[in-house]
C-alpha positions in Angstrom: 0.0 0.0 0.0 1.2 3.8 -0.6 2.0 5.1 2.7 0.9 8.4 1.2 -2.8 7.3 1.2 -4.3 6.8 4.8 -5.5 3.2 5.3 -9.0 4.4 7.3 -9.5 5.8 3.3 -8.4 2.8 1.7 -10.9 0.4 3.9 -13.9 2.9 3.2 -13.2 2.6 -0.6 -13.0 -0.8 -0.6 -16.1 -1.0 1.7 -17.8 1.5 -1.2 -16.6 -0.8 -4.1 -18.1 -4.3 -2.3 -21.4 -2.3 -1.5 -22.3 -0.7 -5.3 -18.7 -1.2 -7.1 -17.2 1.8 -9.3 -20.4 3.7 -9.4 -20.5 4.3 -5.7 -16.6 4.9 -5.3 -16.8 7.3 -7.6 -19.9 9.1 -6.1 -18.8 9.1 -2.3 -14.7 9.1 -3.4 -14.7 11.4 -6.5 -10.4 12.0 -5.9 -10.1 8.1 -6.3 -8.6 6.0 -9.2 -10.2 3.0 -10.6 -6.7 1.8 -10.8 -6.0 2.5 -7.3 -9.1 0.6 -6.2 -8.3 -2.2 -8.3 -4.9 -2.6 -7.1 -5.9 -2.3 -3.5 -9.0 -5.0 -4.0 -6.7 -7.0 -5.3 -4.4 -7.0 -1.9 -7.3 -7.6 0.4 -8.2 -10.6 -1.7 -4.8 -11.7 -1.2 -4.1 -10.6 2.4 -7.4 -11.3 4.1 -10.6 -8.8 5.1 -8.6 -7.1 7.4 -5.8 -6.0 5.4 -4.8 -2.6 5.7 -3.7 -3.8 9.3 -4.0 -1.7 12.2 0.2 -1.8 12.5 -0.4 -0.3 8.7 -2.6 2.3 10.3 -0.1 2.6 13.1 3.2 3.5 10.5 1.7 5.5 8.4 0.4 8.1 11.2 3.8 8.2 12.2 5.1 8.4 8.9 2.5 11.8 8.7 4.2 12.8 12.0 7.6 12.3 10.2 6.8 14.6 7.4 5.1 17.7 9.6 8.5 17.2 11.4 10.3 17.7 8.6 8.6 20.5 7.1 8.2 22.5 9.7 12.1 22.4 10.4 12.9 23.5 6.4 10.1 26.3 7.5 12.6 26.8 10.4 15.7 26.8 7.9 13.6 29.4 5.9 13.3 31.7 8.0 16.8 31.7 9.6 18.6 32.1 5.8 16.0 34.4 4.6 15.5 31.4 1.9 13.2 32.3 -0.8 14.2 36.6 -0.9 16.0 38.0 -3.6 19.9 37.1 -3.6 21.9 39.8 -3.6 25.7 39.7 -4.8 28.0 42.3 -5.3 31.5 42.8 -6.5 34.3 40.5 -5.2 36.8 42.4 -6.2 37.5 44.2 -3.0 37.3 40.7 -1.0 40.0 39.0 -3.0 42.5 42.3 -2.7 41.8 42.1 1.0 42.7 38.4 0.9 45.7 38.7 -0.8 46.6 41.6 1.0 46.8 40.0 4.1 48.9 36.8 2.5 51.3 39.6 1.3 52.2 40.5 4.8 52.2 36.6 6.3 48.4 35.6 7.0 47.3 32.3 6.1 44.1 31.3 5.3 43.3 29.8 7.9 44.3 32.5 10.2 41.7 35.0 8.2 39.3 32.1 8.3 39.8 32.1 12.3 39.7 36.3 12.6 36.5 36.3 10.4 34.6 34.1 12.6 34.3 31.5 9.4 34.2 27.6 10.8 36.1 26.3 7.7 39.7 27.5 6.2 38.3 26.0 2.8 35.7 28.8 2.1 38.4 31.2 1.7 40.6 30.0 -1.4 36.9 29.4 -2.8 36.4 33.1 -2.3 39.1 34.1 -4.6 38.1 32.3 -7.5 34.6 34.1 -7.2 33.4 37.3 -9.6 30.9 38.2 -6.9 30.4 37.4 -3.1 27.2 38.3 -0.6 27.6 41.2 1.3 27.8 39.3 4.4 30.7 37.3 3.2 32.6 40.8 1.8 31.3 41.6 5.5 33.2 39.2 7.9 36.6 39.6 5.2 36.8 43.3 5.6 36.5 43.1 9.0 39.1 40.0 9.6 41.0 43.0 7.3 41.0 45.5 9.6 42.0 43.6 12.4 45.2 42.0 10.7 46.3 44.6 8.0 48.3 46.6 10.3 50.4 43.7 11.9 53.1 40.7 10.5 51.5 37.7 10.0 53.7 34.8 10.9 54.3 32.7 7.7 57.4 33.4 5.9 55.8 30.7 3.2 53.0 32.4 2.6 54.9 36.1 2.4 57.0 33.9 -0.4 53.7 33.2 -2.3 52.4 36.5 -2.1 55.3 38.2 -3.9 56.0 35.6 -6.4 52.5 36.5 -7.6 53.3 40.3 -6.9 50.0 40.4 -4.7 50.1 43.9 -3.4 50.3 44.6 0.9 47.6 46.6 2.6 49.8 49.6 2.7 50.3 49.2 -1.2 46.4 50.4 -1.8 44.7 54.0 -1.3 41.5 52.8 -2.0 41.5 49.1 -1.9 38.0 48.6 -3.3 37.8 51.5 -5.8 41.7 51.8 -6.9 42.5 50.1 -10.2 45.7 49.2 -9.5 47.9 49.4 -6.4 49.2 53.3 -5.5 52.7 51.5 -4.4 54.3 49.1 -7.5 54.6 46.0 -6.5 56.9 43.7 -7.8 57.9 40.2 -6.6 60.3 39.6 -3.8 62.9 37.0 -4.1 64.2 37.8 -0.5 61.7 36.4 1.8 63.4 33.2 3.4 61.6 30.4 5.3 63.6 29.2 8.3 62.4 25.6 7.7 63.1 25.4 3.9 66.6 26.9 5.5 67.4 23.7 8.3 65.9 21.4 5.6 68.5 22.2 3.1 71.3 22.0 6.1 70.2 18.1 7.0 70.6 17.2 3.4 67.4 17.2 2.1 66.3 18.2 -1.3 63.6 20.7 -1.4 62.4 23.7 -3.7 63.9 26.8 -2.1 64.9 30.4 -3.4 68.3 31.9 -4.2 67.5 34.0 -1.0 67.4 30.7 1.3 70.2 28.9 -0.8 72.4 31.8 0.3 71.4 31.7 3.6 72.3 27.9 4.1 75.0 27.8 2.8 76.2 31.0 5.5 75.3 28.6 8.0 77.1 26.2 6.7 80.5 27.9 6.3 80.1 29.7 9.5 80.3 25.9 11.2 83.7 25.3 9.4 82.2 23.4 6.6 83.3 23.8 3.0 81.5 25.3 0.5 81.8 22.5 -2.2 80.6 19.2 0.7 77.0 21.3 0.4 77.4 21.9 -3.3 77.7 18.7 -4.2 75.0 17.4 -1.7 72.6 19.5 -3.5 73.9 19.8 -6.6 74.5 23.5 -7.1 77.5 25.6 -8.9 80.2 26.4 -6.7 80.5 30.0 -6.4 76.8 30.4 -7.2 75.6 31.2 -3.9 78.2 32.0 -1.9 78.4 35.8 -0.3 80.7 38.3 -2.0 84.1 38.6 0.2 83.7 35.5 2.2 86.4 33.0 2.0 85.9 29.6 2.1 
């Protein structure tokens, strides 16, 4: 039986049909199919007189009980989302310069996820990829901005990534919404060294790393008495490549 169709309903039709057939049904049940009452004749015949059960009664008032649950809690969803009311985007071009702002001076994604109050990092590289954001996402950005834009974030990796894409600082914009291009040039930095790409490269191991942290390893290196060519040819760079102007070696 279709748990859709209450089984009090299905017994009176089949009461109807086995009193005056499909004349009567369909003057006392005019919504009814003669399929349907077909179909469910054919079930009593096989399942005895008092087939639908009173268990079938029983399931599907909780299965009615079920569904005004579940409506009224999208109802509830509704109304907390403002589901259903006119979408309104704007611009994301002021959101993605704040973004990138911030990785310009060493703040990660997840630490403007954190400052803006939003419960996953991921939503943030998602933003940047966007034409248009809500102006409640713009919102929480601008003001994880404001709190950050004025102070060193702490990844030297992300600083890297920032100006090897020559994405402009906060200081670098008059207007960061309205300007179209940066008031300060911007140009990438080569200089930024991460201290663990730094003590990687000095226990040997083989990792992508600038001229910058080259430089700086092998300093290290020749400051502890070691020669210039034993990390050379651990790594497989030039002699003389990266060494500093006037030191010995």
């Amino acid at each position: 039986m279709n748990l859709k169709t209450e089984p009090a309903l299905v017994r009176a039709v089949l009461d109807t049909y086995e009193r005056g057939g499909w004349p009567a049904v369909k003057v006392d049940h005019p919504g009814v199919a003669i399929e349907a009452v077909r179909r469910w004749a054919k079930a009593r015949d096989e399942l005895g007189a008092d087939w639908p059960t009173w268990d079938m009664q029983t399931e599907w008032a909780e299965k009615q009980e079920s569904r005004r649950k579940q409506r009224e809690q999208m109802r509830s969803w509704r109304r907390r989302t403002n589901y259903g009311r006119r979408l309104v985007l704007i611009d994301a071009r002021g959101t993605i310069r704040r973004i990138r702002a911030l990785q310009a001076i060493g703040w990660t994604f997840q630490h403007i996820a954190d400052e803006a109050g939003m419960p996953d990092r991921c939503l943030i590289p998602d933003l940047v990829d966007r034409k248009t954001v809500r102006p409640e996402t713009a919102a929480v950005i601008d003001k994880a901005y404001r709190a950050l834009c004025m102070k060193p974030g702490p990844s030297n990796k992300t600083r890297r990534i920032a100006a090897k894409n020559g994405w402009a600082p906060p200081l670098a914009w008059d207007d960061i919404d309205n300007d179209e291009a940066p008031v300060a040039r911007v140009t990438p930095q080569p200089d930024w060294i991460d201290e663990e790409v730094v003590a990687r490269l000095l226990a040997g191991h083989r990792v992508a790393s600038t001229p910058a942290e080259k430089k700086a390893a092998l300093a290290r290196w020749l400051a502890k008495g070691r020669s210039e060519a034993s990390l050379c040819e651990m790594h497989g760079w030039a002699a003389g490549r990266y060494k500093e102007k006037g030191r010995a070696a």
